[in-house]
N, C-alpha and C positions, 0 to 999 in steps of 0.2 A: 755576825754575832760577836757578843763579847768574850768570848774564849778566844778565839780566830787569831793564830799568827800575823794572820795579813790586816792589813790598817786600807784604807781609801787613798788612793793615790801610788799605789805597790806596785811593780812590774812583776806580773806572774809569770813566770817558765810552765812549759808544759812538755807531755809527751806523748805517744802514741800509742795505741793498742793494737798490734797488727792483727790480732783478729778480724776486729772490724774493719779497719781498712779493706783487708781482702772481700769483707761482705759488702762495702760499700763498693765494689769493683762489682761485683754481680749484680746488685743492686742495677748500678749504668747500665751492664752488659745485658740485663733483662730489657730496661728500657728500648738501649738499641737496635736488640733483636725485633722486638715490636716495630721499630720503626721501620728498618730492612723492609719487613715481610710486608707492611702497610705501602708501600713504597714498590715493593714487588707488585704486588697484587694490584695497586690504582687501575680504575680504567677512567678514559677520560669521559668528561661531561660536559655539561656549563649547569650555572646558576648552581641551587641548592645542592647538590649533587655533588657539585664541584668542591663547594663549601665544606661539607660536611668531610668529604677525602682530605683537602687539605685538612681541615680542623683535626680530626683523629691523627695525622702523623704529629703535628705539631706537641699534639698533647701527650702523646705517648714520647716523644723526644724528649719535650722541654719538661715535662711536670716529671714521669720516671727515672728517665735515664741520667736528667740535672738533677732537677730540685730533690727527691729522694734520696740520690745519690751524696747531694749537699750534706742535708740533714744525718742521712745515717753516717757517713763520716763525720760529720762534725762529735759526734757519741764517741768516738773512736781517742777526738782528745781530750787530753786530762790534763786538769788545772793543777800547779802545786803540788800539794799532799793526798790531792783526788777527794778532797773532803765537800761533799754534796754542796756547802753552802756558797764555794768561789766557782764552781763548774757555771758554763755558760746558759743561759736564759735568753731568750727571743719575745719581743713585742710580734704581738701579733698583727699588727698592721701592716708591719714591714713584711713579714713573714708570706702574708695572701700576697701583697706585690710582686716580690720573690716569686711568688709559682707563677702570675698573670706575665709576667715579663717578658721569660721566655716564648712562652705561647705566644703570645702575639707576633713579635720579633720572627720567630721560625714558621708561623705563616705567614708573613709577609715574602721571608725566604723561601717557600717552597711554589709560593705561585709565581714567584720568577721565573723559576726552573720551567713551570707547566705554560709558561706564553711560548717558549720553545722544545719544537719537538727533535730528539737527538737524531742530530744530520742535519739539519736546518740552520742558516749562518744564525751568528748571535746564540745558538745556545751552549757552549761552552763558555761564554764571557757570561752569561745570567746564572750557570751554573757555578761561576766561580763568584759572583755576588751572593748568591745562595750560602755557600759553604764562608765568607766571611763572616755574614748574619749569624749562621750557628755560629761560631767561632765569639764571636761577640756576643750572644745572646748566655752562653754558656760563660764567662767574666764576667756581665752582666749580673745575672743571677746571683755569681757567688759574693758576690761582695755585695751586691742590694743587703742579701740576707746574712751577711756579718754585719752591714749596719744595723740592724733589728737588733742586735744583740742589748741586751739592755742595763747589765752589769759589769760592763768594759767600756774602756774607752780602745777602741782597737784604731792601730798604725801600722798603714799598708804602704812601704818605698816604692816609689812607683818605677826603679825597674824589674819588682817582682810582679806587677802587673802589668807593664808590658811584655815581661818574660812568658807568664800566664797567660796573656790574650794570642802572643804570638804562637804560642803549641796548640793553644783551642783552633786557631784558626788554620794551622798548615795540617793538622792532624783530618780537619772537615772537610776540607780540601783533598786530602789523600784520601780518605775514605767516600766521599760522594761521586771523587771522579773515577773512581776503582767499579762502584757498584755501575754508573751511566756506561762508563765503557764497556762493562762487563754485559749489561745489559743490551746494549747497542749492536754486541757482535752475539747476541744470546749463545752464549758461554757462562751465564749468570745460577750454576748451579746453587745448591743449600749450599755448601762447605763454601764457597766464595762470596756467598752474603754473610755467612757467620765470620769470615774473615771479616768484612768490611763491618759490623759491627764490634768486631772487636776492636776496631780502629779509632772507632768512634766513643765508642767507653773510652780507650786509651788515653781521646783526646778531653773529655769529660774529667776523668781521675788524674790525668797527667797536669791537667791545668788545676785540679783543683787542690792537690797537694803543692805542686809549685808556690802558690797563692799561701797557702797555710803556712810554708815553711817561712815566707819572709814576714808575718801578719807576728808583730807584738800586741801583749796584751794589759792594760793596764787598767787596776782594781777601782773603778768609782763611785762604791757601794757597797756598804758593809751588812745592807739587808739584802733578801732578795725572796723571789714570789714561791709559790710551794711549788714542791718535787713533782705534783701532777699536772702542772703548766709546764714542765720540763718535758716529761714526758708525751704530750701531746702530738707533737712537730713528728717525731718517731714512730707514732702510734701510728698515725696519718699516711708516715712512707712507706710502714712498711705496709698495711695494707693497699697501698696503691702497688705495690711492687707485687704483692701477692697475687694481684687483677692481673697485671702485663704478664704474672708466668703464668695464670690460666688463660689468657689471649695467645700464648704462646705454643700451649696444648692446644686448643682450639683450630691450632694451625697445622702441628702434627697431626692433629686427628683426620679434618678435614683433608687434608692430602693421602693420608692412606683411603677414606673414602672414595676419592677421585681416581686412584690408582686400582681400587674393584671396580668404579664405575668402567673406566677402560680398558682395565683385564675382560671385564665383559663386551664391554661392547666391540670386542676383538671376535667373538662367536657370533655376531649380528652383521647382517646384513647391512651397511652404510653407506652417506653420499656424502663426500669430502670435495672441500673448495680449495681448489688450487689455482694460488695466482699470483704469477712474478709482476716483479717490478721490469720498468729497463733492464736493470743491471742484472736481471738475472733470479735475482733474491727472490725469497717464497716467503707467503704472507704464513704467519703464527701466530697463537693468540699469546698470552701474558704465560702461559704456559710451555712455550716453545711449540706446539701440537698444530697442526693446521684444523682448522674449523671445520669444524662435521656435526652431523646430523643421523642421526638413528633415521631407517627406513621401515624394517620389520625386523622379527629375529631370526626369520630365515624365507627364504622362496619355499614353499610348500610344493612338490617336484610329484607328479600327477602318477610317472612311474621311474621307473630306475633309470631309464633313458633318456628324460625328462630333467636336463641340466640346465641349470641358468648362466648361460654365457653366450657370446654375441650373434652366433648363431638362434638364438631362443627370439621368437617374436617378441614375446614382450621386450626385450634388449631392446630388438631393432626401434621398436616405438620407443623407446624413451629416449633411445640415441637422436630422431628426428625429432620428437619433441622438444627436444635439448636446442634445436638449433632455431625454433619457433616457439618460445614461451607465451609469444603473444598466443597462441592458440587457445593454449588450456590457462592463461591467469584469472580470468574471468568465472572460471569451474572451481576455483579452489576453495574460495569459500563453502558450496554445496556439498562438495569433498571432503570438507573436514566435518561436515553435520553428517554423512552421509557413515563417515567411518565412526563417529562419536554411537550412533545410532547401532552402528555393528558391533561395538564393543570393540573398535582397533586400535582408537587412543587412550590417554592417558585419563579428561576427564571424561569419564562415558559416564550414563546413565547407572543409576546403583540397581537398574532388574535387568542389566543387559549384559550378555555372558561374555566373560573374558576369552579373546581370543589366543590358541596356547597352538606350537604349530602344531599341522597335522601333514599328513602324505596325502590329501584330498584333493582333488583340485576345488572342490566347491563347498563350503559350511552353512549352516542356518546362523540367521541371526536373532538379536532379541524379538524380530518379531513370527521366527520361526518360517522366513522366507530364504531360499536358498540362493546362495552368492558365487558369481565365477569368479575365482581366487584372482585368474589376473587381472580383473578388474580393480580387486582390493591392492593388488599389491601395486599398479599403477596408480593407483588413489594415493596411497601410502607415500609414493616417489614424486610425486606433484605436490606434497603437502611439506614432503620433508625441504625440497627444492624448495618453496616460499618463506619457510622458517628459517631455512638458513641464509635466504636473500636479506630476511626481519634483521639477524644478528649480523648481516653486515654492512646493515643499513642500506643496500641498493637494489636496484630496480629487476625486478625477475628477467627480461629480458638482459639486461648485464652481467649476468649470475656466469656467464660462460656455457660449455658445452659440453656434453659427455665423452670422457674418455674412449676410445675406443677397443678396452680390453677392461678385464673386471683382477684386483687382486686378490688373491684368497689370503686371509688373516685367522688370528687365533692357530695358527702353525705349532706341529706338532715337533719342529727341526730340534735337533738335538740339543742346539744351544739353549733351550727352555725347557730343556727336562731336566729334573734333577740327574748329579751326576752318576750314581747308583741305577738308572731306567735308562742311561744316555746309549745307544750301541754302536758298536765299533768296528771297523773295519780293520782286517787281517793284512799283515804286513804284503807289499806286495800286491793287494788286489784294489780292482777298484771300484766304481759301485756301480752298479745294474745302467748304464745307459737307454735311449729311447734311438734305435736303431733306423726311424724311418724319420725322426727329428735331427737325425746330426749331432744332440744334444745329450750332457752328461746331468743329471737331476740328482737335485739332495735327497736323503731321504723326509721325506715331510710331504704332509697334507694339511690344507685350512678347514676349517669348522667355520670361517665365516668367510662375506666377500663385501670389497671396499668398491665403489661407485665414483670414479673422479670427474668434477665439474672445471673445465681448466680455462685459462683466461688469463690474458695479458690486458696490465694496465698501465696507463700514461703517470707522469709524474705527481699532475694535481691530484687523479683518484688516489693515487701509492698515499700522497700528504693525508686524504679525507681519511681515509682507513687507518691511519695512527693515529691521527687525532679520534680516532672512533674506539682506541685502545688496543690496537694492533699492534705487531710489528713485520718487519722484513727481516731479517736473516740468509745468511749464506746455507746452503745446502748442506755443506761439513758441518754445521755448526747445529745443526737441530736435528740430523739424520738419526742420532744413536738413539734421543728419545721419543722419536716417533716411530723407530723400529721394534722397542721394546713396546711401546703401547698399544701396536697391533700385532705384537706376536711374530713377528716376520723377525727373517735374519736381513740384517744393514748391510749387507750387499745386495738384497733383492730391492730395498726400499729403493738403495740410492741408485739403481737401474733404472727401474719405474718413475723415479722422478726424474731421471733423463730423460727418459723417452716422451714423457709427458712435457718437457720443455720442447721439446724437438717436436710436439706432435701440436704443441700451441702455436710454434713458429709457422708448422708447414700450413696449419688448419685459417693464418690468417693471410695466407697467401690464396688471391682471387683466381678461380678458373683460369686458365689462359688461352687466347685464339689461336689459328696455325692450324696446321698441318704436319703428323708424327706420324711416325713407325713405332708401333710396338710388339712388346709378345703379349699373345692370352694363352697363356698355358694351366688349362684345369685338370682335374684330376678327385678321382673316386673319392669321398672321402675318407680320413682314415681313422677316426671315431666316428663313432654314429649319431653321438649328440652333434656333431660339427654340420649336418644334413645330408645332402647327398653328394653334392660338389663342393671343392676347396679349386681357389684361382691363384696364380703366381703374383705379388704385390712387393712394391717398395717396404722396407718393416719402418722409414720413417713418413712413410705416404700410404695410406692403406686403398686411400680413394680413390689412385688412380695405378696405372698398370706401369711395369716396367717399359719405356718409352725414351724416345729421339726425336727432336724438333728436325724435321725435315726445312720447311721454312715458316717464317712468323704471319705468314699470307695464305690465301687459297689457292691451289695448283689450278693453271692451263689446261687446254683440254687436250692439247696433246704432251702435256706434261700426263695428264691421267692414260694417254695412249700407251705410256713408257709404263704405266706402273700396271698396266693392263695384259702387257707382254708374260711381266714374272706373277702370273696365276696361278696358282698351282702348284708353285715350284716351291725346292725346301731351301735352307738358308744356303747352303751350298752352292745348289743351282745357280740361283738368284746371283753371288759370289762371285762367280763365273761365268754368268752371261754377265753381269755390269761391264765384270772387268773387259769381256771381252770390246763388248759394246764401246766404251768408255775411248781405244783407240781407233774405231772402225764407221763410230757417227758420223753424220753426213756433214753437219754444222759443230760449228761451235756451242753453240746454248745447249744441244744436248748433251757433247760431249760434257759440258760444266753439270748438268742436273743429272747424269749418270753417278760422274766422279761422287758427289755431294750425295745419290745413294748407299755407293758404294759406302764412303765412309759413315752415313748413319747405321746402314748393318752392320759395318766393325765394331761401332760403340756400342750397341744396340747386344753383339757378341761379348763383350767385357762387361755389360752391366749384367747379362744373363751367360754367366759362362761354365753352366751345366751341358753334359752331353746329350740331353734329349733336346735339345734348342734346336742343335742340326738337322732333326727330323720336322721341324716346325716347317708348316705350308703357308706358304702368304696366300691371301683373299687379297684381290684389287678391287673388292665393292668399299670405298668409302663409308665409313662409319659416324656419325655426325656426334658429336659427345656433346656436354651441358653446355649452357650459353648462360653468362653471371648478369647479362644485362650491359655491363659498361665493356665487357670485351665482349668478342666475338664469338663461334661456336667452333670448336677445334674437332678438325677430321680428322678420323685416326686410321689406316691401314695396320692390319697387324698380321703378324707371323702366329697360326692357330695348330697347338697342339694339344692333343689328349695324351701323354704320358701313361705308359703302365707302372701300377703302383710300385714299384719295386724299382722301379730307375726313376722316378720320380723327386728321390728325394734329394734335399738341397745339402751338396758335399761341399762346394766351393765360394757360396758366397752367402752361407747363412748370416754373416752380420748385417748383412745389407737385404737380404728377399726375405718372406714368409709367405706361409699356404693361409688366405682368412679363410671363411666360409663365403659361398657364392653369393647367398643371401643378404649376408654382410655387406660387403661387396656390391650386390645394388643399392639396398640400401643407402650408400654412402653417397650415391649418383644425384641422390633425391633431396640431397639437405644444402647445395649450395645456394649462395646470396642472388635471393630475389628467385626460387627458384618455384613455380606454378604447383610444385605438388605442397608445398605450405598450405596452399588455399585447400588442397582439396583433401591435408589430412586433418587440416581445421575443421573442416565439414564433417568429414567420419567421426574426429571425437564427439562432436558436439549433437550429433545424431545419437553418437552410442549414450554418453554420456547422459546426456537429458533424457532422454528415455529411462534411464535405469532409472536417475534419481526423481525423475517424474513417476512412477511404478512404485518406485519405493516410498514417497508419501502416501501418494493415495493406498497403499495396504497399509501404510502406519494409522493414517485417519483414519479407513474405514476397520480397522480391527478395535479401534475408540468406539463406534458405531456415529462416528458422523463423517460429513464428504466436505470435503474445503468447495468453495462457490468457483474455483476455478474450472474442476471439474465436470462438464455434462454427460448425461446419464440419458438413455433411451432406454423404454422399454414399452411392450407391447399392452401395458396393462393401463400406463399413465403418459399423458404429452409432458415431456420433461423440457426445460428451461431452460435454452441453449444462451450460453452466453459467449459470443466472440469477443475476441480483441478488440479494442475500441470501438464495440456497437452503442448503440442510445438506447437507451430504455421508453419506449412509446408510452410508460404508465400504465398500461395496461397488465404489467406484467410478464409482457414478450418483450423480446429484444429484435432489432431489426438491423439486419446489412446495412442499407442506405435510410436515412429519412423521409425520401417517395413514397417508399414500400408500405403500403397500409396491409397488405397479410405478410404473414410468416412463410416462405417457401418448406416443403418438405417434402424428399424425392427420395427416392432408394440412392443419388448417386452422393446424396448431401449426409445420407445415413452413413455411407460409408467411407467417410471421412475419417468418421471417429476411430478412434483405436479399441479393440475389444481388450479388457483388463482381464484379472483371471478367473472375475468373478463372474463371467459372461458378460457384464454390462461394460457399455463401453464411455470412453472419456476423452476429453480434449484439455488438454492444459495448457491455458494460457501465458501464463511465466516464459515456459521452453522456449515455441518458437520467436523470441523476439531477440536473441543472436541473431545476427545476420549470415551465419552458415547452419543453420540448424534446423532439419528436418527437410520437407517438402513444401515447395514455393507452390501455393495454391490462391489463383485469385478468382471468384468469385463475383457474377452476377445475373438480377434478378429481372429479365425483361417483361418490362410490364404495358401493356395497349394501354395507353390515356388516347386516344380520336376515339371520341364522344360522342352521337351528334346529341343536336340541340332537344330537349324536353324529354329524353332516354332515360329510362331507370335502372339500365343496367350497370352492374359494377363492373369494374375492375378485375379483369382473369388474371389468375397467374399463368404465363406460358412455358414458366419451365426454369429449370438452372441451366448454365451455360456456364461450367467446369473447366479451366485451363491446369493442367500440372504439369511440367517439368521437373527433370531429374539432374542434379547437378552432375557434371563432368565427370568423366573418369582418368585415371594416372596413365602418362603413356609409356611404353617400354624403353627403358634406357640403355643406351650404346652399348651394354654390357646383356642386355637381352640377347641386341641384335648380333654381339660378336658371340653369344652362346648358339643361336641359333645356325649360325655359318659354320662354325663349329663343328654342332651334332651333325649337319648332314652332309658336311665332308666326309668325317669319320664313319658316318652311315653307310653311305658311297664304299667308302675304303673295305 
């Protein structure tokens, strides 16, 4: 204007407003908080998926944390005498460029970063290509949108723009290698994101005042465009900046959400996947947390005795199940229609009553038919196992095995009480011990219990599983907040995750052949949920007994002569007839297989080195134990004791022995590799199983008032329409066995095939039996006289059904039967 000190062609001075500056630093620091968390939170993908993740950091980077940050600082300086007409003015072409620039440039840089996953050679060098890109993308930016400027002619030295590019880019650089490493060893709390973008603002504001301060301004234009094109560029940041702080709440919010989410589901019943790498490391999701799945919110416990822990049948089945998924994968779909229909999932039917627990063992469902609980709650553990196979993208059979101990979560330990409810112990004393455990116990009790699936995997699956948005972590490194998310105190967790290391190690070590000495020393139980009998076990082997390899082969027969002498005798004896034997043998070779006794009982003594061992009787009846298929089957002799409850218990080597349940304890006989009871507990689910859920349609249908065409129907009043599995229809409307068959057979012995439903009428459904373990193997046929003679009007008789059925196999006792049995009627005897 024509009043205006300044003329066209003036160098204008300018100054600063530190208010704004300071808001153009939160301004950044909003942005790059966004970016952190977006950058946290990634999981990976391909295609659209992928696009889109990269696309949101870029934009939250480049457009908030830059270009906002640009713009609102630039507000910050003042032209001259601050008089509105020489203040800077932006073309808006340059302006939209300015914001597309970065964006692009910073996804280019972040899918670098994503073709390597951290650990993987190469991604630290693409990681540090990445953090140039920003580093340049942000120089970029700011000087694109000083050239927009429209009423200046601005002069930028170019060692204030290399000064400038070189702090954008060591600042990216500290700050992205800060968050990856931090991330990499998950140590990656809030406060050390919030550092690392404050690093990155830093490196945004540090570069972009550097730039300012060497940037002259010169006047080439004594008009200029109205005060509301000024304002625009402003108007634009800051409601962009006002989005990334409520993307920012969003993110608060959402994490205290997820923090009740597993406050709760610390009172629930769950099954958690655990699964090292090589090295040891344990897979977590982007949350540090290892992958779980809700099962129910509690076992519904039939009476007060009625505990859910490994002694509990239902245990033992899911324990074996665990080790043959192939069994029941095939059930799970039916499974999850079956509880959808009960009201036990999520989306159920809107007239089907929500299931809330109860003390019952059995409830009605929406169709007011009544349910055996464990069947619901193994329905529930079959379905939860498949969903959590879905999220981690592998095959149910790979999912791993169950734990063989249950944690209790949701703990009431003092360290999670407020400190005002916390109670104390008096100087001097200490707290209540369990006198027949050896063991000193916190005060605390769970309200919920944790289910572990555990499983080692090779390098390439460890790879699929991060690319799948995974990580590994060291066990120090994630312990504290997976102790707080179920409640527990972090010295129990990180036991349990020992043991669980130690019990994947021992669990993928195959049966072994040979010939052992061991002890079976059982004993009363000493709770009453634990059953009747507890047996002495390894606490890092539960499967198998405390044990000495005698030799890696089968014994002689008059090697079995020598072991047939010490019958009866206690370890003592035995002790001292070797030794004596050992100088007084006829031969050599005995002399040597004496010695070699002797010293398996000494071991055999230090590995069981309680004082009821001594009283322990050997059995010389050879005991045959499991056979894996690729090794041999291992004979076991053992040293058999009954133990009175009261000197039973383990004083001197509770780190190393425990009491399971007996029941346990066979069960565990039944689940090794390639082992025949697979088949034949395939068979029992798929008998129980289809049955129910073949029972449970037909009352769903017929409570509709119609019958699905699978089912037939006899009744005395009408010839009902039998339809078998792949019979033909003769058109007539009957169905026929074979195509010969011109009548229909019908016998009392074909009647009672059918199953009687509860309506009296019975049914056959044909779905069920076509598993090939399922049900009753019935073949069927129809002999019919065709010799004719010649010019005969007689038909064709039916002469009858001719009915074969077999029943499939039964489970044989295992070597922990037979040493129970040797056992009791020693002790009988005695």
């Amino acid at each position: 204007m024509t009043d205006s000190p300044y003329k066209s062609g003036d160098w204008i001075s300018f100054r600063l407003e530190p208010g704004i500056v300071v808001a153009s630093y939160f301004v950044s620091l909003t942005g790059a908080i966004t970016t952190v968390e977006l950058l946290h939170r990634r999981r990976e993908g391909k295609g659209l998926y992928r696009w889109m993740q990269n696309g949101a950091v870029s934009v939250s980077f480049g457009l908030v944390a830059i270009w906002c940050m640009h713009f609102v600082g630039n507000r910050a300086i003042v032209l001259g005498d601050g008089s509105k007409e020489i203040q800077l003015y932006y073309n808006s072409g340059f302006t939209a460029l300015s914001a597309f620039l970065p964006v692009v440039f910073l996804f280019f840089g972040f899918t670098s970063v994503e073709l390597r996953q951290p650990g993987q050679r190469f991604f630290w060098p693409s990681l540090l290509i990445a953090s140039v890109i920003a580093g340049l993308a942000i120089t970029g930016m700011h000087y694109v949108g000083n050239f927009g400027i429209t009423n200046y002619h601005v002069r930028n030295p170019a060692q204030y723009i290399v000064g400038a590019a070189a702090i954008a880019i060591f600042a990216c650089i500290v700050a992205l290698t800060m968050f990856y490493y931090f991330k990499e060893r998950w140590i990656n709390s809030w406060w050390r994101r919030v550092m690392c973008a404050i690093i990155l603002a830093g490196a945004v504001s540090g570069m972009h005042w550097l730039g300012t301060m060497g940037t002259t301004y010169q006047l080439s234009s004594g008009t200029v465009a109205d005060q509301g094109n000024r304002n625009t560029n402003l108007i634009i940041a800051i409601v962009i900046s006002l989005l990334a702080c409520f993307v920012c709440l969003m993110f608060a919010f959402l994490t205290q959400v997820r923090k009740k989410q597993l406050a709760d589901r610390a009172q629930h019943v769950v099954l958690a996947s655990v699964t090292f790498d090589p090295d040891g490391k344990i897979l977590v999701t982007q949350e540090g947390l290892m992958p779980s799945q809700k099962i129910t919110k509690q076992y519904n416990q039939r009476s007060f005795n009625d505990e859910f822990n490994v002694a509990h049948p239902v245990f033992q089945w899911l324990f074996r199940v665990s080790h043959n998924w192939g069994g029941v994968q095939d059930l799970i779909p039916a499974m999850r229609s079956h509880l959808r229909s009960m009201g036990s999932l999520k989306n159920t039917p809107a007239n089907a009553r929500p299931h809330s627990p109860s003390t019952r063992s059995v409830f009605e469902d929406a169709t007011g038919v009544e349910e055996d609980y464990s069947v619901i709650f193994r329905e529930h553990f079959c379905v939860a196992a498949a969903e959590l196979a879905e999220h981690l993208q592998t095959r149910m059979p790979d999912l791993g095995v169950l734990y063989s101990d249950i944690m209790m979560t949701g703990s009431m330990a003092p360290e999670f009480m407020p400190r005002g409810r916390r109670p104390g112990v008096a100087p001097g004393k200490s707290r209540p011990s369990d006198v027949e455990e050896g063991m000193i116990h916190g005060a605390m009790f769970g309200r919920g219990q944790l289910l572990f699936l555990v499983r080692e995997v090779d390098r390439p699956e460890a790879s699929r599983l991060m690319a799948a948005g995974y990580r590994f972590a060291a066990i120090s490194q994630v312990e504290q907040q997976n102790a707080r998310s179920m409640q527990v105190p972090q010295a129990e967790f990180t036991a349990n995750i020992k043991h669980l290391r130690s019990y994947c190690a021992t669990n993928a070590v195959e049966q072994t052949s040979g010939t052992f000495i061991a002890c079976f020393a059982m004993r009363a139980a000493v709770k009453t949920t634990h059953g009747s009998w507890e047996v002495l076990v390894p606490k890092d082997d539960l499967k198998n007994l405390p044990r000495v390899e005698i030799t890696p082969g089968s014994l002689k027969n008059w090697h079995q002569r020598v072991m047939g002498r010490l019958d009866g005798m206690t370890v003592n004896q035995c002790m001292k007839y070797l030794g004596d034997r050992a100088t007084d043998a006829p031969d050599d070779e005995e002399r040597s297989f004496t010695k070699r006794l002797l010293l398996c009982i000494a071991e055999l003594q230090e590995i069981v080195p309680e004082r009821f061992f001594e009283y322990a009787i050997f059995s010389s009846k050879p005991v045959i134990g499991p056979e894996s298929g690729v090794q041999g089957p291992a004979t076991t002799y053992a040293f058999c004791i009954i133990p009175d409850v009261h000197s039973s218990s383990i004083k001197h080597a509770n780190d190393t022995l425990t009491y399971t349940p007996f029941s346990f304890f066979k069960s565990s006989q039944r689940v090794y590799k390639n082992s025949p009871d697979h088949a034949y507990l395939a068979q029992r689910i798929h008998r129980e199983f289809a049955s129910i859920l073949a029972a449970k349609e037909a009352n769903k249908l017929n409570g509709n008032g119609t019958r699905p065409h699978s089912f037939a129907t006899h009744s005395s009043q009408s010839q009902p329409k039998r339809k078998w599995l792949f019979a033909k229809n003769d058109g007539s409307g009957r169905t026929s066995r074979r195509p010969s068959s011109s009548k229909e057979a019908d016998s009392a012995s074909q009647r009672y095939l059918f199953k009687k439903g509860d309506d009296g009428e019975s049914g056959l459904s044909s779905p069920q039996p076509t598993h090939p373990w399922g049900g009753i193997m019935v073949s069927s046929d129809v002999i019919v006289d065709s010799n004719v003679k010649e010019e005969s009007h007689m038909e064709m008789q039916d002469l009858g059904l001719v009915t074969e059925a077999g029943v499939g196999g039964e489970e044989q006792p295992t070597y922990a039967d037979e040493l129970f049995k040797i056992t009791s009627a020693r002790w009988q005897r005695a």
